[in-house]
TIVEX-666415 format. One record per residue (C-alpha): residue in three letters; x, y, z. Coordinates in steps of 0.05 Angstrom, whole numbers, plus 5000, padded with zeros to 4 digits. Layout:
// TIVEX-666415
ALAXYZ...
// end
This chain:
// TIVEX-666415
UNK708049784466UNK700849624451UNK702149034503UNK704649394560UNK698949864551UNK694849314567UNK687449514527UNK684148964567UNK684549404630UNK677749764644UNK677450414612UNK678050804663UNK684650394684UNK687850334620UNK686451164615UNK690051274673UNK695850844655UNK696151054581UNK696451794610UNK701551784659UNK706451214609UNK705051744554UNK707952274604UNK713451804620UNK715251704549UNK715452474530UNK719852624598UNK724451944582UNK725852284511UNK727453004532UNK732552714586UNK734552184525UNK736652794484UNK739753214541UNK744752614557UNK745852474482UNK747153224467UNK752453104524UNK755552584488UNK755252784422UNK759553474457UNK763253064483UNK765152704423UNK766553334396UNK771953564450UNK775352924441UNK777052884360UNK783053084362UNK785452484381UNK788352044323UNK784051584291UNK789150974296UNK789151084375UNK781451064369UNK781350394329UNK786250084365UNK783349704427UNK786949374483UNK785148684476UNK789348534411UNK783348134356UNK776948424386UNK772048694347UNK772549524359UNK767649944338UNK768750514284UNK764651004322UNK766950944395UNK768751524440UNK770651364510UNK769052084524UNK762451974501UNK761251224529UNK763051504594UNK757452094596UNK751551574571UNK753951194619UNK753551624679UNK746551884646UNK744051124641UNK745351064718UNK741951644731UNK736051514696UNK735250764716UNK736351034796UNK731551604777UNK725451064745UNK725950564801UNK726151024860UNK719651324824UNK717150544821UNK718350434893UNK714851024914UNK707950904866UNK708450104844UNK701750374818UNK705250474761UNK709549864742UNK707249824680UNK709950564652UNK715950524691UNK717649824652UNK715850294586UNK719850914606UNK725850304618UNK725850104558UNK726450744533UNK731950994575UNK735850364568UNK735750384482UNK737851094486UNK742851014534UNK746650544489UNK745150704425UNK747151394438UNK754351174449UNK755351044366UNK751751734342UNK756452414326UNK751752864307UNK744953094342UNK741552914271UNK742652194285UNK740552374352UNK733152684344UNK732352124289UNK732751594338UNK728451944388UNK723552124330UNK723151424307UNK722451084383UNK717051604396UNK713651414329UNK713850654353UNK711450794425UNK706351294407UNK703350784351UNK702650224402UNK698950644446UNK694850884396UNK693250164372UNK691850044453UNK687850584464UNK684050404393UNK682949694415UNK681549904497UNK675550554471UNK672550304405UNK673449484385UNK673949154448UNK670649704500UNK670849484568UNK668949964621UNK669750054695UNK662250134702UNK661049494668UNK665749134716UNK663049344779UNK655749084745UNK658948364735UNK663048384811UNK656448604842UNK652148154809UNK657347564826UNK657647834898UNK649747824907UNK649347154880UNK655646954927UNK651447264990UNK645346854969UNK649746314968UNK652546445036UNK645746445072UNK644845745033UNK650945485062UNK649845835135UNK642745405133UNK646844845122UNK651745155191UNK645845155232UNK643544425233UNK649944205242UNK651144645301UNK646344175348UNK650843605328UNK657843875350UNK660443825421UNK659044405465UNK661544075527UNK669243855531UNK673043635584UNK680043945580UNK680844495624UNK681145105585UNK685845455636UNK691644935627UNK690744925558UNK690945635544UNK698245605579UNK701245045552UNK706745225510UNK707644535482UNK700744615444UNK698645075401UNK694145625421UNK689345445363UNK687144725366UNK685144265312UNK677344025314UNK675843395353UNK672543305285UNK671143465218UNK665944065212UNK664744125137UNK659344625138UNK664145055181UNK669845065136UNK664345145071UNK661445835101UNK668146035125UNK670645895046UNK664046245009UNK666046815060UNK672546845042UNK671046904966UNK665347464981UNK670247865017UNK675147744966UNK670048064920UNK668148664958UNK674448854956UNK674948824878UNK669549264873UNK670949804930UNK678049754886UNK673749944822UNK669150364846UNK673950954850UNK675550804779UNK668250814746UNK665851484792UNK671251824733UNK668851564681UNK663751854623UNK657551304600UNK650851184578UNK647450894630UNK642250994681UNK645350974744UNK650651544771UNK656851504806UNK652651644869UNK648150974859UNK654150544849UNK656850854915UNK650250764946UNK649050044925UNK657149824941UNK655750135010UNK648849785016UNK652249114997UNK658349215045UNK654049345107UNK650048705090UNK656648325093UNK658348645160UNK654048125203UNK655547535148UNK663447645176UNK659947685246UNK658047025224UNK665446805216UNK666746935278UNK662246575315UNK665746045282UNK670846175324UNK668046295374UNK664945595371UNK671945255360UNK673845575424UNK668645305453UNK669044485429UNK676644445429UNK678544885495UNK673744585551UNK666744705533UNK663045355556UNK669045545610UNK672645805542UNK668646405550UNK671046535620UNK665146725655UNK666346575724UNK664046065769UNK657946065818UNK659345595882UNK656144895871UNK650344865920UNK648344185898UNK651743475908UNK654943175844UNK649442665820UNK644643275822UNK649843655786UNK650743175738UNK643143095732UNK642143815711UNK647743805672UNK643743275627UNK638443675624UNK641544285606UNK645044005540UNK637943765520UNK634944485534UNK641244795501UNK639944245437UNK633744425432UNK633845155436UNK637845175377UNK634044665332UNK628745175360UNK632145795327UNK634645385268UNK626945355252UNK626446025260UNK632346275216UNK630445845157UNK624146195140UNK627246855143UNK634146705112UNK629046455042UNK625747175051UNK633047555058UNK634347164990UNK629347324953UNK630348064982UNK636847884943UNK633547744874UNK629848344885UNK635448834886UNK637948514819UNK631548464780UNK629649264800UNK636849494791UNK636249074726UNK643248654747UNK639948034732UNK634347904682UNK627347724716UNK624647014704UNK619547004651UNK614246654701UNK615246584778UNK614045884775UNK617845704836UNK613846254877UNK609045914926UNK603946504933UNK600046154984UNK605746145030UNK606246935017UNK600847225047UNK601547955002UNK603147414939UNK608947934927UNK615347544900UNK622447834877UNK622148454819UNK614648614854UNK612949224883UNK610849204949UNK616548664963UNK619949115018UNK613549025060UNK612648335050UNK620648305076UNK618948765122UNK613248225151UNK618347635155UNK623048075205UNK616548215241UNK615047435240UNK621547285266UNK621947675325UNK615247485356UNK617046875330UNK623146875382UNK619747205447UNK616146515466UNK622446115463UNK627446525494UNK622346725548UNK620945905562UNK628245795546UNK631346355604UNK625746075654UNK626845345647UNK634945585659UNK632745955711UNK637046565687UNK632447105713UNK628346885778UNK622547235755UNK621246865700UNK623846175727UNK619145635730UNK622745045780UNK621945555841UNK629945575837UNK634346295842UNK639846355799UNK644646385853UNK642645705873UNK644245475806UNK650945205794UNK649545215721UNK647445985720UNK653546255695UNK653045725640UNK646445915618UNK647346575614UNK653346485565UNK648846145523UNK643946655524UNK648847105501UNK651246655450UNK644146605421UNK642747265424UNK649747415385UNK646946975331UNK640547265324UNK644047935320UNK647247745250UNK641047455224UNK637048035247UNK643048565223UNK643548235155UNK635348205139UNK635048995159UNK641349125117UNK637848675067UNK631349085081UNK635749745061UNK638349584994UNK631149324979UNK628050064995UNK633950334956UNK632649984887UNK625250114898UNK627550824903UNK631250804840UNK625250644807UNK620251074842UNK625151714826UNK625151494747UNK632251304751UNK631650604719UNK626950904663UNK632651084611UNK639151204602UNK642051794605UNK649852154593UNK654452114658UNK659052544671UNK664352584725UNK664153194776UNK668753624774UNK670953444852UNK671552814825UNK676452944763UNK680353464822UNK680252834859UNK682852354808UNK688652844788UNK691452914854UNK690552014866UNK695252024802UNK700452384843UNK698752044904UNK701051414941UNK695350814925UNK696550384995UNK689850735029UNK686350254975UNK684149614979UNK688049354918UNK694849654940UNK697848994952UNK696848664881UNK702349004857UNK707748594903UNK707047974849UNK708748444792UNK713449054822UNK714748614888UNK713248844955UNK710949514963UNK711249985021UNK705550145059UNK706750835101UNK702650885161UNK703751775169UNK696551905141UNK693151325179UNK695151645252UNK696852315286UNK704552495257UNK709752225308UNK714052775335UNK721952985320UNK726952775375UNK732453085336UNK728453725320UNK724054195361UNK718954565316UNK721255105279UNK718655855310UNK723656325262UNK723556565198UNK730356195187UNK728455585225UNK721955485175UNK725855685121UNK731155145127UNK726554705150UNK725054535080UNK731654355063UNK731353675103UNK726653375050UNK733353285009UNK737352765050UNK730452505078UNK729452335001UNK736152074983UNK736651655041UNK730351315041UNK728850545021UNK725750734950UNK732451164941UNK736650554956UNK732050134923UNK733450504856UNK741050554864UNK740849814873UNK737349764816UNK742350204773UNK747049784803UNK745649134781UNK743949514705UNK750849744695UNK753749124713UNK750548804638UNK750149574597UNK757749674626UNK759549244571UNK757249794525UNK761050334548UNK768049854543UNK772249964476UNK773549224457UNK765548984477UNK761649544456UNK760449314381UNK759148584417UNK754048904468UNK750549184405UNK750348664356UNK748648084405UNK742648464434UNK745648554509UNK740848984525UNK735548534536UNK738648314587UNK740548984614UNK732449084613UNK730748554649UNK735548744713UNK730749414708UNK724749044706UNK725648464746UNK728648664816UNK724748894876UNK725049064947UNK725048494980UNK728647824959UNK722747274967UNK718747744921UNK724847834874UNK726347134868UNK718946964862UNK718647534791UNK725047224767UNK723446554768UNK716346754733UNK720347124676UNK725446524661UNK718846124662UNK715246604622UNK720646664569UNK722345894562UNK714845734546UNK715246344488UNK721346074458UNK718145454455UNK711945734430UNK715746104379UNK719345504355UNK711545214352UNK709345844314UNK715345864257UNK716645184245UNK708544894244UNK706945184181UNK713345184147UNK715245914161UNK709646194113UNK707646874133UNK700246744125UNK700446184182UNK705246394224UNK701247064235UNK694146684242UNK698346164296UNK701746844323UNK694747164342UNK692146464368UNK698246424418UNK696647114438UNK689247024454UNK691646374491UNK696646774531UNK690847294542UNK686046814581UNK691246764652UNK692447434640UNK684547674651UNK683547034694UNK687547224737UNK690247934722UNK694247994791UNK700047544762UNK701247904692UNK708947674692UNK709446964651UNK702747194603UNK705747914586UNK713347684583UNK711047104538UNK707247664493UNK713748114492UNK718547554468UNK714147194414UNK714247874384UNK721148034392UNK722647394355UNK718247244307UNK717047974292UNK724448024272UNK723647434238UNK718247724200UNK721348294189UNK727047954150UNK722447584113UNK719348264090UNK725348804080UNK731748294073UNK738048194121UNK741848794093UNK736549284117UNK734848854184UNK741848944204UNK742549644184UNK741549764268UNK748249474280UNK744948854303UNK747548164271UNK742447664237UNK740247004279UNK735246554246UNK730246454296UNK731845714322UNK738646184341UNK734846794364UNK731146424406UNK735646154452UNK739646834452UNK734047104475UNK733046644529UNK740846684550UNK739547414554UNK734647324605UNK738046904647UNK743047304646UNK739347964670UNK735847504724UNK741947184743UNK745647894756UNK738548164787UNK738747564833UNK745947704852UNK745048494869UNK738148304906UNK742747884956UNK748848344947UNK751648804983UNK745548675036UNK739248375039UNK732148615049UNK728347905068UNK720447825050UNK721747575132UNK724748225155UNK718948595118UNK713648135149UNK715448285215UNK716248975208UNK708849015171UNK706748515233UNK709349175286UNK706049675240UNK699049265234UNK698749245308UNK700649935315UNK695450165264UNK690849675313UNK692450105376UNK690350715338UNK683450345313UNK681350085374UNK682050735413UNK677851065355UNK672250495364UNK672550715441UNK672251455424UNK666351315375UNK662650885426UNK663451435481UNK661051985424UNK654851635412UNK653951505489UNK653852175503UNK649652365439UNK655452845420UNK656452605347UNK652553115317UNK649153075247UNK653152515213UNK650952745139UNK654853415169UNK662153275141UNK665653765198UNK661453405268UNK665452985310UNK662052405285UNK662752475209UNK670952535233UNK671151955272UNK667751525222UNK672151745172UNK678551675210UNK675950955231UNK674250725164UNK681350995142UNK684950615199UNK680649975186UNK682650015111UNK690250055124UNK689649415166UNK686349075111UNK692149325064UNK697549035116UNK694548455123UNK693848305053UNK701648485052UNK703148085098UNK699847445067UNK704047705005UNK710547655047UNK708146945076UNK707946655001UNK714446964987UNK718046695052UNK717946015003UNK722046324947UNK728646605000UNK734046085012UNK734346005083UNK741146055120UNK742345765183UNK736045595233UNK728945595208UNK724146145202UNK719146075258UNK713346045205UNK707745755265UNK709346325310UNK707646915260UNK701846455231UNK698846445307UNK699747255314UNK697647405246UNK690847005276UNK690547355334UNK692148055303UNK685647835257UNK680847685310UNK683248275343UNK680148645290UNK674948285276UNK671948225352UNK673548935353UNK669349145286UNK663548715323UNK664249145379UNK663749825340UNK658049505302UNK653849295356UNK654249985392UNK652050415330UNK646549905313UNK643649715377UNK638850315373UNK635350185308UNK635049385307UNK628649245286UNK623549115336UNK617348695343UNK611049015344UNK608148885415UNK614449065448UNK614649525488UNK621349825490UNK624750385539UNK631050655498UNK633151235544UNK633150745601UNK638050275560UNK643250815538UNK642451225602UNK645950525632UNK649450525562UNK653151165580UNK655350835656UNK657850305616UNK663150695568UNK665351025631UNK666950415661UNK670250185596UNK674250695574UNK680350415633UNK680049765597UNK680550155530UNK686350435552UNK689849735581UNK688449455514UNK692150005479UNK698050095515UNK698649325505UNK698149395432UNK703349915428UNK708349485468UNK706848885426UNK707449275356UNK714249655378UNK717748875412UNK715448605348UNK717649165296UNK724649205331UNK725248515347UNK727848685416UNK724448285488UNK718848475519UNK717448815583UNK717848375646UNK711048155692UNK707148455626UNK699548215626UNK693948275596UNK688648595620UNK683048335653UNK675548315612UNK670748805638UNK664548385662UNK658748695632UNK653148355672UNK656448455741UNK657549195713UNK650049315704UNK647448935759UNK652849485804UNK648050065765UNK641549775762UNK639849015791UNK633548945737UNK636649255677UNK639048435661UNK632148185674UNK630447705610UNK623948125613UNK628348615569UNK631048065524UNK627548215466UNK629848945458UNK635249135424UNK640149385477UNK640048765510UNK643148395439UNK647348905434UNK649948805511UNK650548055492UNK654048185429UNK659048595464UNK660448155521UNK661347545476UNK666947995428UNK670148335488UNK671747565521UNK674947345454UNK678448005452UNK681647875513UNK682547215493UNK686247435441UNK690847905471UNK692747405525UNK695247005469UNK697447495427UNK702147735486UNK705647055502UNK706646865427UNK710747565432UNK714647325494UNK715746685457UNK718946995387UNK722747605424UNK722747475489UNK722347755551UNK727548285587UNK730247945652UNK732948535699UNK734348075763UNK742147845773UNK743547105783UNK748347075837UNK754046495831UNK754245955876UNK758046055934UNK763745575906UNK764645975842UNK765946595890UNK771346275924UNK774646085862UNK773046765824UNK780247135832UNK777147795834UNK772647685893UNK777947335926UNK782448015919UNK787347685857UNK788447975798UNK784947775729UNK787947745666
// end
């Protein structure tokens, strides 16, 4: 049991787990000795029966045992049912707790057949007594190893995952340095049309590079890994607010400092996308990918052409221009970086800034200074009027606003105009998540000076948990887990889990039931929970699951193949039916193959382990703890697959611990249990058969009487994401509009409108990253289902799950644009006019809030023709992109004069127009790759030819068969 505590867990963790297994274990031995008093009763209502009928089985020469009672056999059996069905259906409902449920398995499983042989309820509370000495004394030795030898707390892991994840940033503005000098280099201007390509349904929608882009695909992989790490520590985080240390910063820092550290990563995915967007770009047509119309060409080709030459060499050099610009302040944002580690003592500070060139800083403040913040503060100053002469000289050269033009020509006599001021807004987008990350940057600088200034990081002090906290943590124990971020790493160990979408939206109505208005209405009301429980998926899951677990422990309950089941060790096989199926059959196959894997390497390590030193008991337990730190390294390398590392524990025990055992107390005693002696190059292999077996039989009920495909599930968890995506979009809307009309109130106020929305968003946004991760689960388990009949169309959910992606992610831009437009930083001589910019702000959600409502309703068709599988709507489109610019020119013809490009409305106008055109991008293809997998409804009637009317009987008046 000290195992399947598993003391490597972080305290707070392994608490939580110890707790609710312990709880487990106490309720698996009171039902243990209600089902066994049944039995041993009925035992007692059955002696009078003659003992030669008793011994006397029906298969003439098999073994019978001396103590059975079909009477009895017959109740454990119904009780073992009962409590495998009860165990799993809990599993399915929290595969939080995999782990205990395993433990309470075991339990329920040895009393259910061992209580078949016992007469007496002595026999009975001795068994119980001595399995709840054995459990109780692994956990003790767990929870010895987990608090006092080996402590490892929660606290101390988020330390190491931030500390990795500032160093990972640092390294993703290294690699993004690298991005932007290769960005001059790539081909802005292509030549297919991006029209016909976007319709061809012979090509995909997402088109391979013209060629390699290495830097690309390094930023997009450090991002990757950084996000992969913020979501190990918002995972943790709720873990080490509970817990009780020595330390100097509270569970409020750590919140602080995660949130600090996820807001800087915001703009670094903003990043990501422009990736994308720059794909877009190179492989669908150049600049026309964007879709900004067309002005009428004024000029004769070879004049075209000639300003077509110059405009790549302006665009080239206006971004070699801004790649200057960035480098200086992406050094600054890492050192800003260092700084946050060295104050918040993450990181140790250098003995002697060597590398520091103080002449280059004029305040000679480096990282771990004070006064650093203002000398960070100085480089964002230095980059923005570092930007206003180029973009100024950049816009008039383009001639993109006439009053700053310096060829004499007006925009509309430009046929490249529309071009140019794509590219503006393209610029501006990436200036944005410079700009966006150097102020978050900025923020978490301030903050650790703060921590200092305050006395915080002056000595350590005792932490305790709130008591809203512990409240809290007592009610997530009861609760569901998929509203966090780690929900999904529990499909490779319990399989796929269920993600339930009722607290992530409004609660969908009853179209069976009105709402009850009497007393008896409410009153019976209540009753409905019962079949609603009984005849949900994690109710069928666990009487599948009892299923296949009779069909092995039936043997124990026969007359003539009890004694066998008992003295060959059936029920470890039995067990591993319990433990090893799941939901869905890609993720079932996937955990048995990993525990026939897992339990062929341990019999050959136990082989290793026995035989290598001649079976002395000195070496093989020095050889037995060196196999299980070996078998401990994947397991905290890469804790999300626990099956082959803690199966491989478990059997090496079970086999040379009997061994051992025999060694010590004799055979006699050893098979005083009823089980027979096996040396171990015997035991071994029965083990292994055992296995098998229990696989084999979990395999066979996973397929049997129905199947629940990891394909099924995908699509379903496709309709759900999408549906979850309606619900978040229309909430980005609603927050955009709030803060339009300043009605979001005080946002530190938990009850304003604001403080809700934000909440509600952040929850929605959070259940899309649980989906998603889920369905990437059910994409790796697609490869472990046997495919019958025609092939799983594997591209066409690859190419929505990427649309449904930059859905969100365009989207998130969006929302974080609009609620940080308004305190970008600023240079010092500009001179800004804020209420003019969201007075025209406020226009613009008016305008918007039609197109909000297009894109919605499209969502909601897409999610329900995808969750049901059934065809789409006829003459369904998608709607049409807003045009910002013409929008604002309707409401004020200066307000896009590039006299204003320098404030930050302006960006975030740019930033918006660039996400809402690959949003709609997006949804264009998102809606045919729909009609392609479920098609579309045809309501129009094909009328036969007029030859197949004349020889149709009925129209010609004859009769039909």
């Amino acid at each position: 049991m000290s195992i399947l505590a598993v003391p490597i867990f972080p305290q707070a963790r392994f608490i939580q787990n110890l707790l609710v297994a312990s709880l487990l274990v106490c309720l698996a031995a009171a039902i243990s000795l209600l089902a066994m008093w049944c039995a041993v009763k009925a035992r007692e209502n059955t002696t009078h029966i003659s003992k030669e009928a008793l011994a006397n089985g029906p298969v003439s020469g098999a073994k019978v045992s001396p103590s059975y009672n079909a009477a009895a056999s017959a109740n454990m059996g119904i009780w073992l049912f009962f409590e495998v069905w009860l165990i799993n259906t809990f599993r399915a409902y929290r595969p939080q707790y995999f782990l205990p449920s395993i433990i309470f398995s075991i339990f329920i499983n040895v009393t259910g057949t061992y209580g078949t042989l016992f007469a007496t309820m002595k026999q009975v509370e001795a068994l119980v007594s001595r399995l709840l000495q054995a459990f109780f004394a692994g956990f003790g030795i767990s929870a010895a190893v987990s608090l006092v030898i080996v402590p490892f707390s929660s606290r101390t892991m988020i330390s190491m995952l931030v500390t990795e994840e500032l160093h990972g940033l640092k390294t993703i503005l290294e690699v993004e340095g690298q991005y932007m000098l290769s960005l001059p280099m790539r081909e802005w201007y292509g030549t297919k049309n991006s029209t016909t390509y976007a319709r061809s349904a012979d090509e995909s929608w997402f088109s391979a590079r013209t060629k390699p882009w290495p830097e690309a695909d390094a930023l997009k992989k450090v991002i990757a890994d950084i996000t992969e790490l913020q979501v190990k520590v918002q995972s943790e985080l709720r873990y080490a607010k509970r817990e009780v240390a020595w330390g100097k910063l509270g569970s409020k820092d750590m919140i602080t400092i995660c949130r600090l550290i996820k807001n800087t990563l915001v703009p670094i995915l903003g990043m990501e996308s422009f990736i994308g967007i720059t794909d877009r770009i190179e492989t669908r047509g150049g600049w026309e990918a964007l879709r900004v119309p067309k002005t009428a060409d004024s000029f004769t080709e070879p004049k075209s052409n000639s300003l077509k030459d110059k405009e790549k060499g302006q665009w080239k050099e206006i971004l070699e221009q801004l790649n200057d610009r960035v480098r200086q302040l992406q050094k600054t944002v890492i050192e800003g970086f260092d700084h946050s580690l060295y104050t918040l003592e993450l990181a140790k500070r250098p003995l002697s800034p060597a590398n520091t060139d103080i002449e280059a800083n004029n305040l000679g403040y480096s990282a771990g200074e004070r006064g650093f913040a203002k000398y960070l503060e100085n480089a964002i100053q230095d980059f923005l009027r570092q930007r206003e002469g180029p973009l100024k000289k950049w816009c008039a050269e383009t001639g993109v606003d006439e009053s700053l033009q310096l060829n004499g020509m007006k925009p509309s006599d430009n046929p490249l105009h529309e071009l140019h001021q794509s590219q503006l807004y393209v610029i501006l987008n990436l200036e944005y998540s410079f700009l966006v990350t150097a102020r978050e940057v900025l923020n978490l600088v301030k903050y650790a000076d703060s921590k200092v200034d305050d006395g915080t990081m002056s000595k350590k002090r005792l932490i305790l948990p709130t008591c809203n906290q512990m409240k809290k943590w007592f009610w997530a124990m009861l609760s569901r887990e998929d509203s966090n971020l780690d929900y999904q790493v529990y499909s490779t160990r319990s399989g796929s889990p269920t993600v339930h979408l009722g607290d992530a939206i409004q609660g969908e109505k009853d179209t069976e039931h009105l709402r009850p208005t009497s007393v008896w209405e409410k009153m019976t009301d209540k009753f409905r929970v019962i079949p609603n429980f009984f005849g949900s998926a994690e109710s069928a899951f666990g009487f599948r699951v009892a299923t296949g677990t009779m069909a092995i422990a039936i043997i124990c309950f026969l007359r003539n193949s009890q004694q066998f089941f008992i003295e060959q060790r059936l029920i470890w096989g039995s067990i591993m039916v319990a433990i090893s199926m799941t939901q869905t059959a890609g993720s079932g196959v996937y955990g048995q193959f990993l525990r026939f894997s897992g339990t062929l390497v341990a019999m050959v390590a136990s082989y290793i382990i026995w035989y290598i030193v001649d079976q002395h008991p000195a070496g093989i337990i020095v050889f037995t703890g060196i196999t299980m730190f070996l078998y401990h390294y994947p397991l905290i390398k890469s804790p999300n697959n626990p099956v082959i590392p803690m199966i491989g524990m478990v059997t090496i025990t079970l086999i040379v611990g009997y061994e051992l055992q025999v060694q010590k107390v004799g055979i006699l005693r050893s098979i005083s249990n009823g089980q027979a002696y096996h040396p171990l190059y015997e035991l071994a292999p029965f083990r292994l058969a055992t296995v098998v077996a229990g696989v084999s039989v979990a395999f066979f009920f996973t397929y049997f009487p129905s199947v629940i495909t990891a394909r099924s599930q995908l699509r379903k968890d496709l309709g759900s994401c999408l549906y979850i995506l309606c619900n978040y979009y229309s909430s980005v809307y609603q927050t955009i509009a709030l803060q339009s009309r300043d009605a979001e109130g005080d946002l530190k106020d938990k009850g304003s409108p604001g403080r809700r929305l934000e909440k509600a968003r952040i929850r929605l946004y959070v259940k899309e990253l649980v989906l998603l991760q889920g369905i990437e689960k059910h994409i790796k388990f697609t490869a472990w289902e046997p495919t019958f009949g025609g092939k799983f169309p594997q591209a066409s959910y690859d190419r929505l799950i990427n649309h449904t992606k930059n859905i969100i992610r365009f989207t998130t831009m969006i929302a974080h644009a609009s609620e940080t437009f308004r305190v970008l930083p600023t240079a010092d001589n500009t001179q800004n006019t804020p209420g003019s910019w969201l007075k025209d702000f406020k226009h613009l959600i008016t305008s918007l809030q039609l197109t909000s409502q297009e894109v919605t309703s499209l969502l909601a068709i897409v999610a329900s023709a995808i969750s049901t599988g059934r065809p789409m709507p006829p003459y369904l489109k998608a709607p049409q992109s807003m045009n910002l610019r013409q929008l604002l020119n309707r409401m004020d013809g200066d307000i896009l004069s590039t006299r204003h490009v320098l404030e930050p409305g302006y960006t975030a106008f740019a930033v918006i127009q660039v996400s809402s055109t690959m949003l709609r991008d997006d949804l264009e293809g998102l809606l045919e790759e729909t009609k392609n997998l479920v098609g579309e409804a045809k309501f129009n009637i094909d009328v036969p030819a007029i030859e197949n009317l004349n020889a149709d009987p009925v129209m010609m008046g004859g009769r039909g068969d």
